[in-house]
Backbone bond lengths (Angstrom), bond angles and torsions (degrees), N, CA, C in turn:
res aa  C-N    CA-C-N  psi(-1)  N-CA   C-N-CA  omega(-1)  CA-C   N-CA-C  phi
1 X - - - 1.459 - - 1.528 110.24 -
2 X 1.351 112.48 -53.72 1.350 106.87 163.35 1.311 132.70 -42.83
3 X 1.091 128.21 -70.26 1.591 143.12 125.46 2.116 87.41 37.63
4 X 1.442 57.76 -98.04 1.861 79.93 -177.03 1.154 154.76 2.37
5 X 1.316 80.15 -58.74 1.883 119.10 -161.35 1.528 103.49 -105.33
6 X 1.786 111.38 -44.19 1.744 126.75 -176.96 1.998 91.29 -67.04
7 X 1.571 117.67 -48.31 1.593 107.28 -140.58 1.494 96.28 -103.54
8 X 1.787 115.40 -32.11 1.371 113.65 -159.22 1.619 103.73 -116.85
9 X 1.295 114.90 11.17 1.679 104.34 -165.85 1.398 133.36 94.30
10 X 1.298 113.84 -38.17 1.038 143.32 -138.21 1.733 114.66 -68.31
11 X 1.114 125.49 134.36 2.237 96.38 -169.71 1.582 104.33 -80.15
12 X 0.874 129.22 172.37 1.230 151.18 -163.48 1.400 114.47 -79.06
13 X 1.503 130.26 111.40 0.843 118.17 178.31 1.602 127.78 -141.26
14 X 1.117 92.03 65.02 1.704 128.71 -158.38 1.774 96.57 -82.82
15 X 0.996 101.69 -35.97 1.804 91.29 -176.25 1.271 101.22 -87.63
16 X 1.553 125.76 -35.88 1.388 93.82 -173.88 1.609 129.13 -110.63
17 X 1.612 83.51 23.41 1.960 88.66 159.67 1.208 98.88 -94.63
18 X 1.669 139.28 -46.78 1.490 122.63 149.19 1.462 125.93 -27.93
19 X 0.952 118.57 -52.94 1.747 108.53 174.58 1.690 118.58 -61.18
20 X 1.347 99.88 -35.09 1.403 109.57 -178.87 1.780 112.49 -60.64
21 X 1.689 110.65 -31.83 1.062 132.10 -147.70 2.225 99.93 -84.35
22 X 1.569 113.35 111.83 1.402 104.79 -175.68 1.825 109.12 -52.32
23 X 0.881 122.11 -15.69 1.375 112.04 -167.18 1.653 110.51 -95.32
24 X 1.112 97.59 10.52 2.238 131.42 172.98 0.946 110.93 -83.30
25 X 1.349 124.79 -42.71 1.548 144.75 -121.23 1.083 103.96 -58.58
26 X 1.616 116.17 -36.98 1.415 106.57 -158.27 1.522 124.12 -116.80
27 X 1.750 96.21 16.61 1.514 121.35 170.85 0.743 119.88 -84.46
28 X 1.693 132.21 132.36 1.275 135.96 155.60 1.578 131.47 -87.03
29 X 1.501 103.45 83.59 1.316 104.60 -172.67 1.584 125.42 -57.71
30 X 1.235 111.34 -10.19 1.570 114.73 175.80 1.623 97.37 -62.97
31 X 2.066 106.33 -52.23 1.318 71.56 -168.48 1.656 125.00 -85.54
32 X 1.168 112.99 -15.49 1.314 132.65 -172.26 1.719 105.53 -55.58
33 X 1.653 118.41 -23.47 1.067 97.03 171.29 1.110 123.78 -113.47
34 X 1.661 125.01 36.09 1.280 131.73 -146.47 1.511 100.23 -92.80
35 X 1.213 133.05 109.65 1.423 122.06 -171.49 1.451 126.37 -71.95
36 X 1.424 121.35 24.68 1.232 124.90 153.77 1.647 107.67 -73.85
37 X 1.065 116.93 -44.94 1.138 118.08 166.81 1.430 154.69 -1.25
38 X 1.653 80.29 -47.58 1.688 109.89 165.68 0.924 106.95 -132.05
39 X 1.071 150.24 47.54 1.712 155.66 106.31 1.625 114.80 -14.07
40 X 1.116 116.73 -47.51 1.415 137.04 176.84 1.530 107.58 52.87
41 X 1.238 158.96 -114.69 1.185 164.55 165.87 1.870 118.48 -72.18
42 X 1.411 103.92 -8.04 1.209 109.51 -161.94 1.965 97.13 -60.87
43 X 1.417 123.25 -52.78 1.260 112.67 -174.11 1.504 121.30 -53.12
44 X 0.939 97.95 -48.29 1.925 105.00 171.90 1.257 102.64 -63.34
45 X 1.407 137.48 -40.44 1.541 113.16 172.19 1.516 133.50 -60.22
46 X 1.468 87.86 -38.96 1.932 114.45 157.04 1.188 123.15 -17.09
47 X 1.867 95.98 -87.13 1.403 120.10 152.81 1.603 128.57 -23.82
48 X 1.779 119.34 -64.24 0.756 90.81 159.03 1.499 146.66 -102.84
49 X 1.135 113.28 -0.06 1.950 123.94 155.00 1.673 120.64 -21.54
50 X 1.898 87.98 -42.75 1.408 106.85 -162.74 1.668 120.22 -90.89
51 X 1.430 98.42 -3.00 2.019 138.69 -166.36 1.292 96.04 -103.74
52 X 1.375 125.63 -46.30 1.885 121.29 -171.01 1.062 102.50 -82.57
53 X 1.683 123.34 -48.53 1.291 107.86 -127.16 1.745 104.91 -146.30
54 X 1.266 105.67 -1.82 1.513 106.25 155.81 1.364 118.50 -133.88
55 X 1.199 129.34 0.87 1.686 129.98 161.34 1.655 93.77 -81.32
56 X 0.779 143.12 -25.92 1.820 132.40 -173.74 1.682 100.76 -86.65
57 X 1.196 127.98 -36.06 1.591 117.52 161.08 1.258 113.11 -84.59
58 X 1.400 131.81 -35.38 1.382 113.64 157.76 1.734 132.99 -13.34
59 X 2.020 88.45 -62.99 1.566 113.88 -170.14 1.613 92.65 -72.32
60 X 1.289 108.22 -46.37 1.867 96.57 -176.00 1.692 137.13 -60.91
61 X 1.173 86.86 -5.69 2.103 113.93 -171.83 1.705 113.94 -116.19
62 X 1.670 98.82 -9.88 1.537 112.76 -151.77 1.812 105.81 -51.74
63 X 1.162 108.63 14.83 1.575 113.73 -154.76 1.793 84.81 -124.08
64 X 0.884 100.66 -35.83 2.109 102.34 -165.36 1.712 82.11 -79.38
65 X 1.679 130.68 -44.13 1.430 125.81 -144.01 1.735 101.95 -73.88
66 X 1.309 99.68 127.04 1.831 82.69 166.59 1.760 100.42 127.20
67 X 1.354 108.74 -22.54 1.511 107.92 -146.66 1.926 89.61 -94.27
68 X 1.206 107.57 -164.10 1.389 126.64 -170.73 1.584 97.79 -94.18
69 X 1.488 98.79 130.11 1.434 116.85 -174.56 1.704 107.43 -105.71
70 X 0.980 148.62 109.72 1.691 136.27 153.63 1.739 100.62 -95.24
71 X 1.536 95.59 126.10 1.262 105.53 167.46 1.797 110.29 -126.95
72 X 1.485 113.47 144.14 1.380 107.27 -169.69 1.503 96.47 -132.51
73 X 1.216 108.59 133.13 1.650 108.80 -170.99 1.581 87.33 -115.46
């Protein structure tokens, strides 16, 4: 597949000679490549990043947020 794609152009088609492949059989590459997947801790850090340290200036500005912005570059 590499081959392929590096020498001839060609798109990539690595999953589905793997899917094709009996010793695959019993993988689900939809989900296996679902890129939530590897997210790993990042949402819960999100979550809370977004809990300390920008909902508390949110609440402190909550009067400035919302209003009419002019910006002139």
């Amino acid at each position: 597949a590499a081959e392929g794609v590096k020498q001839h152009g060609r798109p990539n088609d690595l999953l589905a000679r793997l899917s094709a492949d009996a010793a695959f059989a019993g993988v689900d590459f939809g989900d296996v490549m679902n890129p939530a997947r590897f997210t790993g801790l990042a949402p819960r850090q999100t979550r809370r990043f977004i809990a300390e340290h920008i909902e508390p200036v949110r609440r402190r500005f909550s009067k400035e947020i919302g209003g009419e912005v002019e910006l002139k570059v």
